[in-house]
mmCIF entry with sequence, helices, sheets and N, C-alpha, C, O atoms, coordinates in Angstrom:
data_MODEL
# 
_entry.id   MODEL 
# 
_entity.id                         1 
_entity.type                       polymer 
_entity.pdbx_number_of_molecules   1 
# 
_entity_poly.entity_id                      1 
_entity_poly.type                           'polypeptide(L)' 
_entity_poly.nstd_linkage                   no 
_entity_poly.nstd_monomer                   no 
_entity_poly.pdbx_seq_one_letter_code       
;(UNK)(UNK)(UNK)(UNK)(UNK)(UNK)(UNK)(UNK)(UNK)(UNK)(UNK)(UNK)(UNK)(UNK)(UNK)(UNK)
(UNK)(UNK)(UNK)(UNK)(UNK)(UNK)(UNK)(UNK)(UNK)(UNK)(UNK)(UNK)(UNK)(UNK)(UNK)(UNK)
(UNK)(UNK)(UNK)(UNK)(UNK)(UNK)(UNK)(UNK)(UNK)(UNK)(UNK)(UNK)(UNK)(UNK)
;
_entity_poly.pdbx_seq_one_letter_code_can   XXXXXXXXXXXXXXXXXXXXXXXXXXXXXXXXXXXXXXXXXXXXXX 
_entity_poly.pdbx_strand_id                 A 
# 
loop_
_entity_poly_seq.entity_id 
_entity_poly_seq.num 
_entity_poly_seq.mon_id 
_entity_poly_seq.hetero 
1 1  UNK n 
1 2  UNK n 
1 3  UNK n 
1 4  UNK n 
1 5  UNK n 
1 6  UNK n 
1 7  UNK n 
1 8  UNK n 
1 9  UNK n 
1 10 UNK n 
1 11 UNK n 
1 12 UNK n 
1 13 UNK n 
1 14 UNK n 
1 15 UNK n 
1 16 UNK n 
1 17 UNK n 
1 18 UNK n 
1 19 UNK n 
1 20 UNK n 
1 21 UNK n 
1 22 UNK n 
1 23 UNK n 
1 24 UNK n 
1 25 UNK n 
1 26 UNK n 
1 27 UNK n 
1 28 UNK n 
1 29 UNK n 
1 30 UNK n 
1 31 UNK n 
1 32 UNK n 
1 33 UNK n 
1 34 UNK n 
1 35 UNK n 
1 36 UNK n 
1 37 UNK n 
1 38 UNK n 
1 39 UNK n 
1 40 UNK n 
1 41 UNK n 
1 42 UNK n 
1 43 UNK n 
1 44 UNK n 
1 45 UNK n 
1 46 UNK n 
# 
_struct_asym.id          A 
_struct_asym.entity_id   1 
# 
loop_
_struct_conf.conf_type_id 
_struct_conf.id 
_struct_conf.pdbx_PDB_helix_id 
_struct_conf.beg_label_comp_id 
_struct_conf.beg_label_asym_id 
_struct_conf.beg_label_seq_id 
_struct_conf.pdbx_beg_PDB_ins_code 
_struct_conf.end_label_comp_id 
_struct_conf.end_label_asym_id 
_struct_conf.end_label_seq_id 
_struct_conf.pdbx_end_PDB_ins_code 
_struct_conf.beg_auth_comp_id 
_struct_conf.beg_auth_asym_id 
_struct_conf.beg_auth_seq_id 
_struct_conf.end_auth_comp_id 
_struct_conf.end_auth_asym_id 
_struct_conf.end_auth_seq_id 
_struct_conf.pdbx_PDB_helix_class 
_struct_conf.details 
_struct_conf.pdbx_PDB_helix_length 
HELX_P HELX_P1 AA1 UNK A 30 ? UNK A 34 ? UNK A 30 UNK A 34 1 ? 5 
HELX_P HELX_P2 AA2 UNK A 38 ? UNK A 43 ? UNK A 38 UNK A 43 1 ? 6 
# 
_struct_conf_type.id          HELX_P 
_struct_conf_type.criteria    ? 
_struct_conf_type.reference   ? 
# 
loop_
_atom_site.group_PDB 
_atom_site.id 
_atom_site.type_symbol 
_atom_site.label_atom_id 
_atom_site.label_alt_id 
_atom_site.label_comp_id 
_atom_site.label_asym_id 
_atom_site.label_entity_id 
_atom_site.label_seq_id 
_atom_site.pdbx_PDB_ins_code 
_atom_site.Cartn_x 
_atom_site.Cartn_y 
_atom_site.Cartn_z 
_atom_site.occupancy 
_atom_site.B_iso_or_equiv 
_atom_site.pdbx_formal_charge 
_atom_site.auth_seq_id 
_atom_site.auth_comp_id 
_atom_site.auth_asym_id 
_atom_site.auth_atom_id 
_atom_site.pdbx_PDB_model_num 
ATOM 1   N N  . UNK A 1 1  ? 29.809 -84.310 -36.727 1.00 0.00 ? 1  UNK A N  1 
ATOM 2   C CA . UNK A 1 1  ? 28.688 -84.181 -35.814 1.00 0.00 ? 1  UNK A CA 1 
ATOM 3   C C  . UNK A 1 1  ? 28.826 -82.841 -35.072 1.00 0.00 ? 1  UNK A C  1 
ATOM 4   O O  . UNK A 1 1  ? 29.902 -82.394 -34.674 1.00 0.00 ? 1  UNK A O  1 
ATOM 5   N N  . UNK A 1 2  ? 27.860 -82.359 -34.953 1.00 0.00 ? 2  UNK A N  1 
ATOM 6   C CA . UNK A 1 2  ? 27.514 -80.998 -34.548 1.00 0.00 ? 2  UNK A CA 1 
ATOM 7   C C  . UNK A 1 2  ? 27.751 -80.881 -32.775 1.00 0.00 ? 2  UNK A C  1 
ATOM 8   O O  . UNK A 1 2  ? 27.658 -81.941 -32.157 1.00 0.00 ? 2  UNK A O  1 
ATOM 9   N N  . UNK A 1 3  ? 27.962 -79.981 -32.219 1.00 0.00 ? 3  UNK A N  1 
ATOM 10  C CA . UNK A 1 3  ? 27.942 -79.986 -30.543 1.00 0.00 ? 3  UNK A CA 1 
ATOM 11  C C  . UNK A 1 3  ? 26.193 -79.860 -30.241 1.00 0.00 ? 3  UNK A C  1 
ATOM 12  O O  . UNK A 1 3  ? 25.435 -79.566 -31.165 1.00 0.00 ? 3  UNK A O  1 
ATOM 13  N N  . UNK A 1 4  ? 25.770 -80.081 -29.064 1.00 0.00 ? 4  UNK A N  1 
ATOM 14  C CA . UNK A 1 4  ? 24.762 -80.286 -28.620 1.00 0.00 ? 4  UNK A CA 1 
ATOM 15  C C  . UNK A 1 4  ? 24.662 -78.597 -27.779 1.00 0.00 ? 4  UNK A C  1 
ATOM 16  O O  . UNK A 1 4  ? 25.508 -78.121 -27.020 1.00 0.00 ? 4  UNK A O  1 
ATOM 17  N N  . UNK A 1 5  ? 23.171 -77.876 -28.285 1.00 0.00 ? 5  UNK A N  1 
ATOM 18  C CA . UNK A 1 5  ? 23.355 -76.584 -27.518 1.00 0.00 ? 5  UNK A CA 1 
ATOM 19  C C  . UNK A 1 5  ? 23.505 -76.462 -26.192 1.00 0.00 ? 5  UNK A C  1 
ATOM 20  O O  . UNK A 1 5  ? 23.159 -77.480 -25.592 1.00 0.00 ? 5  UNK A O  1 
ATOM 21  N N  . UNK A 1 6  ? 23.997 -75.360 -25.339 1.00 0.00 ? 6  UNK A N  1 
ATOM 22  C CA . UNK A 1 6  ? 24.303 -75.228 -24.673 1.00 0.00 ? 6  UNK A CA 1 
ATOM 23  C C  . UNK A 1 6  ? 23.022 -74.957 -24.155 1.00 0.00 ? 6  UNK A C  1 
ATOM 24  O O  . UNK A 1 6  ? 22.134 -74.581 -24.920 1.00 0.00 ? 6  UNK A O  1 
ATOM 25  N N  . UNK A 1 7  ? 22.740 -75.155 -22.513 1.00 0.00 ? 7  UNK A N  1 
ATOM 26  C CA . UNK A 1 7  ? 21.843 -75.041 -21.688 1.00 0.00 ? 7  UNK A CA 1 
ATOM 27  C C  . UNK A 1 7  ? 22.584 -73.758 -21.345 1.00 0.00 ? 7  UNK A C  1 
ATOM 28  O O  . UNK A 1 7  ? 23.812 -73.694 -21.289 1.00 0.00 ? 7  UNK A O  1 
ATOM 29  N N  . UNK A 1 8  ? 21.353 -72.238 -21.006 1.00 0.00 ? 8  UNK A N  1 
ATOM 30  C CA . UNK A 1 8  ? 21.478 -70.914 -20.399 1.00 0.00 ? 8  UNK A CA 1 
ATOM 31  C C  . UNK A 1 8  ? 20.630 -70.915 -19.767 1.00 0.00 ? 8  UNK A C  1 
ATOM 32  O O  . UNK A 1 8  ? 19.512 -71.401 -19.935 1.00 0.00 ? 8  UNK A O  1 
ATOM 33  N N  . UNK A 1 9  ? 21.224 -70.151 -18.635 1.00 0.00 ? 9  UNK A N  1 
ATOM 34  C CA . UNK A 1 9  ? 20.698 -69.747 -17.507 1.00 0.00 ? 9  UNK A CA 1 
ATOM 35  C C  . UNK A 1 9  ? 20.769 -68.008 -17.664 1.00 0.00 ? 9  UNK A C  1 
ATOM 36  O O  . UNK A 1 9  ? 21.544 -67.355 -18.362 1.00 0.00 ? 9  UNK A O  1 
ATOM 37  N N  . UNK A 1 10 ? 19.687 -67.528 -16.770 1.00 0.00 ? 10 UNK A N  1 
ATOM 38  C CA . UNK A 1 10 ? 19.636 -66.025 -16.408 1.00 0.00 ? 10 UNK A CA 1 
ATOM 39  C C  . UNK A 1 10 ? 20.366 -65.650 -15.624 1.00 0.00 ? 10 UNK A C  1 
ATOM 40  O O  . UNK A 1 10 ? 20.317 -66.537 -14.772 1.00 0.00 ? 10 UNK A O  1 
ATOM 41  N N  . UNK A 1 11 ? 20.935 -65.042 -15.346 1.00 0.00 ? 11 UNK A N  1 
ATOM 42  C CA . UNK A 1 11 ? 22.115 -64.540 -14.169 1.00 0.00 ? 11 UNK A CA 1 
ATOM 43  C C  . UNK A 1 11 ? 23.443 -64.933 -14.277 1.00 0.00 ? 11 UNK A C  1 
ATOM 44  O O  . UNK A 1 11 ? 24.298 -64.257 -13.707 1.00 0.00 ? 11 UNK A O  1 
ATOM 45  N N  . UNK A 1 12 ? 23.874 -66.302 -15.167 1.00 0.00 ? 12 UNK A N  1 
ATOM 46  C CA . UNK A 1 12 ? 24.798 -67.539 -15.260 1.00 0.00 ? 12 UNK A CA 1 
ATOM 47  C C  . UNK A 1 12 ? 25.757 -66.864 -15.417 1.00 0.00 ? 12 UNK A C  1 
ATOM 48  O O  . UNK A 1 12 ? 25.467 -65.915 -16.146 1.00 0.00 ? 12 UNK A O  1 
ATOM 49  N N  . UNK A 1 13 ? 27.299 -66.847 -14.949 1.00 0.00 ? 13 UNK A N  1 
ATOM 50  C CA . UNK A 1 13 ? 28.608 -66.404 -15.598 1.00 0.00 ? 13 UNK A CA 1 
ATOM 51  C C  . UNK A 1 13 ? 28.928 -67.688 -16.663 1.00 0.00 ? 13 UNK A C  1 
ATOM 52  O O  . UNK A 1 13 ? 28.551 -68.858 -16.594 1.00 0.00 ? 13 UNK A O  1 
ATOM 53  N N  . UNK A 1 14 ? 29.762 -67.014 -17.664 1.00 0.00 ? 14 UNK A N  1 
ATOM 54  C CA . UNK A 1 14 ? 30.059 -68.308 -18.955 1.00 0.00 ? 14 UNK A CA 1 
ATOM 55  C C  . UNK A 1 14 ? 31.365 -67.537 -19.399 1.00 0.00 ? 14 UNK A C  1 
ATOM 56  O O  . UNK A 1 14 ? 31.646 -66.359 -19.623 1.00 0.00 ? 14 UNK A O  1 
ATOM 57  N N  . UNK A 1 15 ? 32.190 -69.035 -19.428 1.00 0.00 ? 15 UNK A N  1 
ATOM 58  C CA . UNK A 1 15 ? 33.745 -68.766 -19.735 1.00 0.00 ? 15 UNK A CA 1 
ATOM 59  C C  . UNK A 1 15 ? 33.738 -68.283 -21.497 1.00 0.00 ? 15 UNK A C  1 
ATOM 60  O O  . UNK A 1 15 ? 33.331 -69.097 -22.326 1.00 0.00 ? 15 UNK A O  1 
ATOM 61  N N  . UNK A 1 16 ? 34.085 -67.301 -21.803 1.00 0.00 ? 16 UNK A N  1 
ATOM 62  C CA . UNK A 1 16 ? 34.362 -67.276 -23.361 1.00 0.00 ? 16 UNK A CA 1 
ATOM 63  C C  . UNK A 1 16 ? 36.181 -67.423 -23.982 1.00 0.00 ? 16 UNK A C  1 
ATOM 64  O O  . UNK A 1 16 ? 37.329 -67.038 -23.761 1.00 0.00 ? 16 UNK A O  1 
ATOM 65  N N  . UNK A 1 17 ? 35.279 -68.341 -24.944 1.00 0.00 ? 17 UNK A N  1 
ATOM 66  C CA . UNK A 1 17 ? 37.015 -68.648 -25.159 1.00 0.00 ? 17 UNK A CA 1 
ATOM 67  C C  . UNK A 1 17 ? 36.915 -68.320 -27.084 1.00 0.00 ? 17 UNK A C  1 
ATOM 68  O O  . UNK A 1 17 ? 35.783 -68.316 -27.567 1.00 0.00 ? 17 UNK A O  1 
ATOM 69  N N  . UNK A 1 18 ? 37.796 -68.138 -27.770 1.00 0.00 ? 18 UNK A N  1 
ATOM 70  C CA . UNK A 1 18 ? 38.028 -67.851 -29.227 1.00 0.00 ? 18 UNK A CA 1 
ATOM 71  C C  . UNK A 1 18 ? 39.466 -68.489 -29.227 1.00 0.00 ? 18 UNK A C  1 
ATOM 72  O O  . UNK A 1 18 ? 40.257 -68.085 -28.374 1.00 0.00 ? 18 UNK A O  1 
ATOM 73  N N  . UNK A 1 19 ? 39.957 -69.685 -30.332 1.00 0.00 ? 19 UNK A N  1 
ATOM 74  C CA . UNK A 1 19 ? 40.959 -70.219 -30.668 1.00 0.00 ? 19 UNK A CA 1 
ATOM 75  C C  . UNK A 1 19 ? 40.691 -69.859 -32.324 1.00 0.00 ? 19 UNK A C  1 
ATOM 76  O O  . UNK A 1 19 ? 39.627 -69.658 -32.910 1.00 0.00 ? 19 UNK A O  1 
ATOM 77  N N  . UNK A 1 20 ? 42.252 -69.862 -32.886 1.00 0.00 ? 20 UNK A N  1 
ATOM 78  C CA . UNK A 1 20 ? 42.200 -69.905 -34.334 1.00 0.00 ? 20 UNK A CA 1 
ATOM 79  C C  . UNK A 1 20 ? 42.460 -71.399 -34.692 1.00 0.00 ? 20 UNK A C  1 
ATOM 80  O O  . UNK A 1 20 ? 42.912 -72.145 -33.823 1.00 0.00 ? 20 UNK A O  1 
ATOM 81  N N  . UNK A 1 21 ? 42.164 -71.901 -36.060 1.00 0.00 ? 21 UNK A N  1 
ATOM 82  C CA . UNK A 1 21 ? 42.377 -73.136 -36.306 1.00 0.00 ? 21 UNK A CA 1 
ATOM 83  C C  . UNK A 1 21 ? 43.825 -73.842 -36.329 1.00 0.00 ? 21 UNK A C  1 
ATOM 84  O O  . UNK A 1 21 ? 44.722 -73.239 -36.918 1.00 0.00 ? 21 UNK A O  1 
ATOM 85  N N  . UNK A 1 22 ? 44.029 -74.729 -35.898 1.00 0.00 ? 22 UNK A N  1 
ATOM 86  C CA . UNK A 1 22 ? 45.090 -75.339 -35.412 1.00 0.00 ? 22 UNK A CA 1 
ATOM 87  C C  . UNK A 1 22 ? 45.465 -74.667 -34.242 1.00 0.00 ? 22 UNK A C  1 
ATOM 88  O O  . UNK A 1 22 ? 46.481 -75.286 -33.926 1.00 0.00 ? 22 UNK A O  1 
ATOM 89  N N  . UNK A 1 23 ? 45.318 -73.901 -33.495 1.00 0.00 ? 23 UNK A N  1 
ATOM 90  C CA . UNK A 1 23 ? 45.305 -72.992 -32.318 1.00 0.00 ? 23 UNK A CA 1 
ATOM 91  C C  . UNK A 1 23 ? 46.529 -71.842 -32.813 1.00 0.00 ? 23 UNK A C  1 
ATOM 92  O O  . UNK A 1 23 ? 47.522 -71.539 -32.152 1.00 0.00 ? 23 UNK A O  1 
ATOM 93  N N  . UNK A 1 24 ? 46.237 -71.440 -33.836 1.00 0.00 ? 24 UNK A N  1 
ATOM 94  C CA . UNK A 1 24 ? 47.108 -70.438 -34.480 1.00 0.00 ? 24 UNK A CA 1 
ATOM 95  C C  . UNK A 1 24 ? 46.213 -69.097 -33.908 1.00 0.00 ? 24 UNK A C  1 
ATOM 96  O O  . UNK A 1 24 ? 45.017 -69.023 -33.628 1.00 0.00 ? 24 UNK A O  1 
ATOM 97  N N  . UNK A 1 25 ? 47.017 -68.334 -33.866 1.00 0.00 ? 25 UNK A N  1 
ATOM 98  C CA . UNK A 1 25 ? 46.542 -66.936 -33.437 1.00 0.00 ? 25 UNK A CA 1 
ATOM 99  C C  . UNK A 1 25 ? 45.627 -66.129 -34.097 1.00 0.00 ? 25 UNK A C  1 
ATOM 100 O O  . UNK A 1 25 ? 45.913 -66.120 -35.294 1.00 0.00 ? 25 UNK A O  1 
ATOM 101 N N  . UNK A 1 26 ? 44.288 -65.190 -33.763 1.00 0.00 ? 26 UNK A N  1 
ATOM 102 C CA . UNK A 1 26 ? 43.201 -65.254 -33.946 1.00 0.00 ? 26 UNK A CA 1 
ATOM 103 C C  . UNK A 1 26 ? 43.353 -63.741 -34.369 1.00 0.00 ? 26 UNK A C  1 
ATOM 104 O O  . UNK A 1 26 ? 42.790 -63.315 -35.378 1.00 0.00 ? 26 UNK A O  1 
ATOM 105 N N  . UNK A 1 27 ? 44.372 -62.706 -33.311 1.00 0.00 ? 27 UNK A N  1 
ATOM 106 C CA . UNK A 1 27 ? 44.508 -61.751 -33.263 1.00 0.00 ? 27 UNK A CA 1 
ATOM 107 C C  . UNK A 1 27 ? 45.865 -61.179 -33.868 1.00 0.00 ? 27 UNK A C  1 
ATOM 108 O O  . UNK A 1 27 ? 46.951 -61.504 -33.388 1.00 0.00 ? 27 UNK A O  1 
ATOM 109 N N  . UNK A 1 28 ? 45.740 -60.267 -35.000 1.00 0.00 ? 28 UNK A N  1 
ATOM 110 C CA . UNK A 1 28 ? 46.593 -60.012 -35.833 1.00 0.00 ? 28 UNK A CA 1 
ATOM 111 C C  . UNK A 1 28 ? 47.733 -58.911 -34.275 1.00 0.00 ? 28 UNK A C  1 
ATOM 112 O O  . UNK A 1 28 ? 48.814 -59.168 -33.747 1.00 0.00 ? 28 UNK A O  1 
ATOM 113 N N  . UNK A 1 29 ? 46.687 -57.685 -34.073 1.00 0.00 ? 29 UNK A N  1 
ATOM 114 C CA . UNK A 1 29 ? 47.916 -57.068 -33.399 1.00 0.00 ? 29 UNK A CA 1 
ATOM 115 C C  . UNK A 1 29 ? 46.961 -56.449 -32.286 1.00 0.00 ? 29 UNK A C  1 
ATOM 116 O O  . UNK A 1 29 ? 45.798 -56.851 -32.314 1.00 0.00 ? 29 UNK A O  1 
ATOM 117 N N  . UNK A 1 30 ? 47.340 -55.433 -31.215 1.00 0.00 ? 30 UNK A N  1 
ATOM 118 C CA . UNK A 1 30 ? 46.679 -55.106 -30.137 1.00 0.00 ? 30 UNK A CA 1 
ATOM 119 C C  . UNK A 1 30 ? 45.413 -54.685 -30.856 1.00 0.00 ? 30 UNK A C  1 
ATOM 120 O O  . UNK A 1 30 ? 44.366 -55.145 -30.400 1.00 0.00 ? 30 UNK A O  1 
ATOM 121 N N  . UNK A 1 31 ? 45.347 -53.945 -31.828 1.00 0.00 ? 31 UNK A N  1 
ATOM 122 C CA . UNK A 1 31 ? 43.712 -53.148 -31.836 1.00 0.00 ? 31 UNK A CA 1 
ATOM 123 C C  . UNK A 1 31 ? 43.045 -54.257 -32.039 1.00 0.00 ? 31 UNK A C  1 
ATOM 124 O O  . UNK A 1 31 ? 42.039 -54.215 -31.332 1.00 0.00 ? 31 UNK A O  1 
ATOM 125 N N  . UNK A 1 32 ? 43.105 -55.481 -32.803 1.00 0.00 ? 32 UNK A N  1 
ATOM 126 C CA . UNK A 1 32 ? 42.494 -56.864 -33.278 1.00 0.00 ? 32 UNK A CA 1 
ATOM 127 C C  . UNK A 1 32 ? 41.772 -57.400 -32.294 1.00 0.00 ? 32 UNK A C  1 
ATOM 128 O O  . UNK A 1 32 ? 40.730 -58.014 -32.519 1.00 0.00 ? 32 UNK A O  1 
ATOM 129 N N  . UNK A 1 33 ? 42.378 -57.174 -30.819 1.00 0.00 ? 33 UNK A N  1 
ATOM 130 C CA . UNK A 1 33 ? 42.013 -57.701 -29.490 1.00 0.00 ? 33 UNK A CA 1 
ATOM 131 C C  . UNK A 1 33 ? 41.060 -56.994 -28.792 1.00 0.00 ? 33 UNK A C  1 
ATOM 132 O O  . UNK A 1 33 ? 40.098 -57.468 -28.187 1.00 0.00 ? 33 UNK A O  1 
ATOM 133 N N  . UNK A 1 34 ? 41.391 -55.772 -28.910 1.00 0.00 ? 34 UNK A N  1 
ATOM 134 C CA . UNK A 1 34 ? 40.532 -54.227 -28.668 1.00 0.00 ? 34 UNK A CA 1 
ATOM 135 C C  . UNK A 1 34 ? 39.460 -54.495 -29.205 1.00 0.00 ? 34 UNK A C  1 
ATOM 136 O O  . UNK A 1 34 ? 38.537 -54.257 -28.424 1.00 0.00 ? 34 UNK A O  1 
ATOM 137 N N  . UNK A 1 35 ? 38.968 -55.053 -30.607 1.00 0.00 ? 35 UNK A N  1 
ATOM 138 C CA . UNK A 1 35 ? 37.859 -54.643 -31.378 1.00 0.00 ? 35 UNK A CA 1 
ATOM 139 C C  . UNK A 1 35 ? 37.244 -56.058 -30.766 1.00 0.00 ? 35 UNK A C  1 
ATOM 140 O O  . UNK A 1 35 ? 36.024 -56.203 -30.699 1.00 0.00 ? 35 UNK A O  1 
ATOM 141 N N  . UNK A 1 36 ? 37.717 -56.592 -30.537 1.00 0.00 ? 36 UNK A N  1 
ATOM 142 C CA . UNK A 1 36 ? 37.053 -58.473 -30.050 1.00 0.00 ? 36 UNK A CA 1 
ATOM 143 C C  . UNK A 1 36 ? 36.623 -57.779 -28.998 1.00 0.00 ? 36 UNK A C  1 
ATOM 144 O O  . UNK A 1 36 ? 35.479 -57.337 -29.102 1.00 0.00 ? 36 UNK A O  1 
ATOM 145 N N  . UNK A 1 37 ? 37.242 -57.538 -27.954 1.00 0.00 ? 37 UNK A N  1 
ATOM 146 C CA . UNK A 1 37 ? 36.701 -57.679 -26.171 1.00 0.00 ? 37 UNK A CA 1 
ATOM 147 C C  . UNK A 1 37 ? 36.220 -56.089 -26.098 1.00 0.00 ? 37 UNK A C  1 
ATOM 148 O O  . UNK A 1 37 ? 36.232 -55.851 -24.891 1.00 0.00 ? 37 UNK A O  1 
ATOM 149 N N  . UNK A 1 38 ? 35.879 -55.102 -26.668 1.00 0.00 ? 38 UNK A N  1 
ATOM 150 C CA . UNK A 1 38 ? 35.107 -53.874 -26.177 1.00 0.00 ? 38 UNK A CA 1 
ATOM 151 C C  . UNK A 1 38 ? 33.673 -54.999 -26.439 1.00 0.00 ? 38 UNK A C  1 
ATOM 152 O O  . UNK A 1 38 ? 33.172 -55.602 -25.490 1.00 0.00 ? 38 UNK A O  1 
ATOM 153 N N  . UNK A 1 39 ? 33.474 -55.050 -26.987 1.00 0.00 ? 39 UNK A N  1 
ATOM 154 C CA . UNK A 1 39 ? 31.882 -55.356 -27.296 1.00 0.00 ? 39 UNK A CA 1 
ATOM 155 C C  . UNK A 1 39 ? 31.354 -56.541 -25.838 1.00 0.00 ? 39 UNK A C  1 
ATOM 156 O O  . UNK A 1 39 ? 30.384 -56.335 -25.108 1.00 0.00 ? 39 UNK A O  1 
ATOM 157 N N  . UNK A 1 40 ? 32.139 -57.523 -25.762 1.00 0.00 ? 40 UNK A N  1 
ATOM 158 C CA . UNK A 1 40 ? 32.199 -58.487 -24.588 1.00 0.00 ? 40 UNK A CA 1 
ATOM 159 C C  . UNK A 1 40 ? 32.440 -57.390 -23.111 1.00 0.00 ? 40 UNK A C  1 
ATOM 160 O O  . UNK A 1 40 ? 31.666 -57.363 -22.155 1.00 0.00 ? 40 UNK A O  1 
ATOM 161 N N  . UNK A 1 41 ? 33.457 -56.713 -23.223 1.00 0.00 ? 41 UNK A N  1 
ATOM 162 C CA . UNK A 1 41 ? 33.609 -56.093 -21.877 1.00 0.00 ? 41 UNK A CA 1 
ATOM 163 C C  . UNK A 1 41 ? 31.945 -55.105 -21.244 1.00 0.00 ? 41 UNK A C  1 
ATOM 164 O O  . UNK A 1 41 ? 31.480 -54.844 -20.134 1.00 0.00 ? 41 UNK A O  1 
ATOM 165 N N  . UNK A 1 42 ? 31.508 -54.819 -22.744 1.00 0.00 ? 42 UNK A N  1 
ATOM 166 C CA . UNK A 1 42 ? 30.062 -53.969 -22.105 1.00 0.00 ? 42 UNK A CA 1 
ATOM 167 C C  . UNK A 1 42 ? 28.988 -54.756 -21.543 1.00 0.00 ? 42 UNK A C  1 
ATOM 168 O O  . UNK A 1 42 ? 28.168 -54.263 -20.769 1.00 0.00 ? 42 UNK A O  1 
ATOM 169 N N  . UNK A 1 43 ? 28.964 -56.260 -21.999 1.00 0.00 ? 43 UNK A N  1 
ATOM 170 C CA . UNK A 1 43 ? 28.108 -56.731 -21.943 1.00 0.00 ? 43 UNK A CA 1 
ATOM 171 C C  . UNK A 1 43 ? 28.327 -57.581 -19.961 1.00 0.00 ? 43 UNK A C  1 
ATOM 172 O O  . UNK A 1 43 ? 27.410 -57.912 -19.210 1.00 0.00 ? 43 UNK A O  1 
ATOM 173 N N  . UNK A 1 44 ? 29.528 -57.657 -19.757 1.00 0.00 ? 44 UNK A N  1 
ATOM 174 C CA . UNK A 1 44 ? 30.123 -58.068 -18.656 1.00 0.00 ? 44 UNK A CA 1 
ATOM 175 C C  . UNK A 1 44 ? 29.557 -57.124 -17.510 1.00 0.00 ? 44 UNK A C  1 
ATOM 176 O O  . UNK A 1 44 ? 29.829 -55.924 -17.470 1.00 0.00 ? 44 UNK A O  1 
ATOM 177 N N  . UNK A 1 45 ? 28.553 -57.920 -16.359 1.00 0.00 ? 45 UNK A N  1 
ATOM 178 C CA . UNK A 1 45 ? 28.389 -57.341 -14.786 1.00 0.00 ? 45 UNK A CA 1 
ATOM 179 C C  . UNK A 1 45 ? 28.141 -57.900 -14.006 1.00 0.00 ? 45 UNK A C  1 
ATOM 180 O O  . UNK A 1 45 ? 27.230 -58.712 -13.848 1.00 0.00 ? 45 UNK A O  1 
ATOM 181 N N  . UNK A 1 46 ? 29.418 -57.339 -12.963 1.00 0.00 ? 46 UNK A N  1 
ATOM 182 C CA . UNK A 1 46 ? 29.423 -58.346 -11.921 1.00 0.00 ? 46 UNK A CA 1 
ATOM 183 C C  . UNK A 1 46 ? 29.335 -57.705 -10.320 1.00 0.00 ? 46 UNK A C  1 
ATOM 184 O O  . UNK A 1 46 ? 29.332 -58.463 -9.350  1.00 0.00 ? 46 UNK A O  1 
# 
């Protein structure tokens, strides 16, 4: 069964989270992490 969508709001802060399966690690090495969160960090204002 599928999750039910999320209700958004305009202005809303929202926790982002990324796990690998079995909660194994997602991110090979620092740039792996770099290339994930530049794109998230631009979009971030507070």
């Amino acid at each position: 069964m599928s999750r039910p969508l999320r209700v958004e709001f305009a202005g809303a802060l929202y926790h982002v989270t990324s796990r690998g399966n079995a909660r194994q690690p997602i991110y090979l090495d620092e740039q792996d992490f770099t290339l994930f969160i530049e794109p998230v960090a631009k979009k971030v204002t507070l």
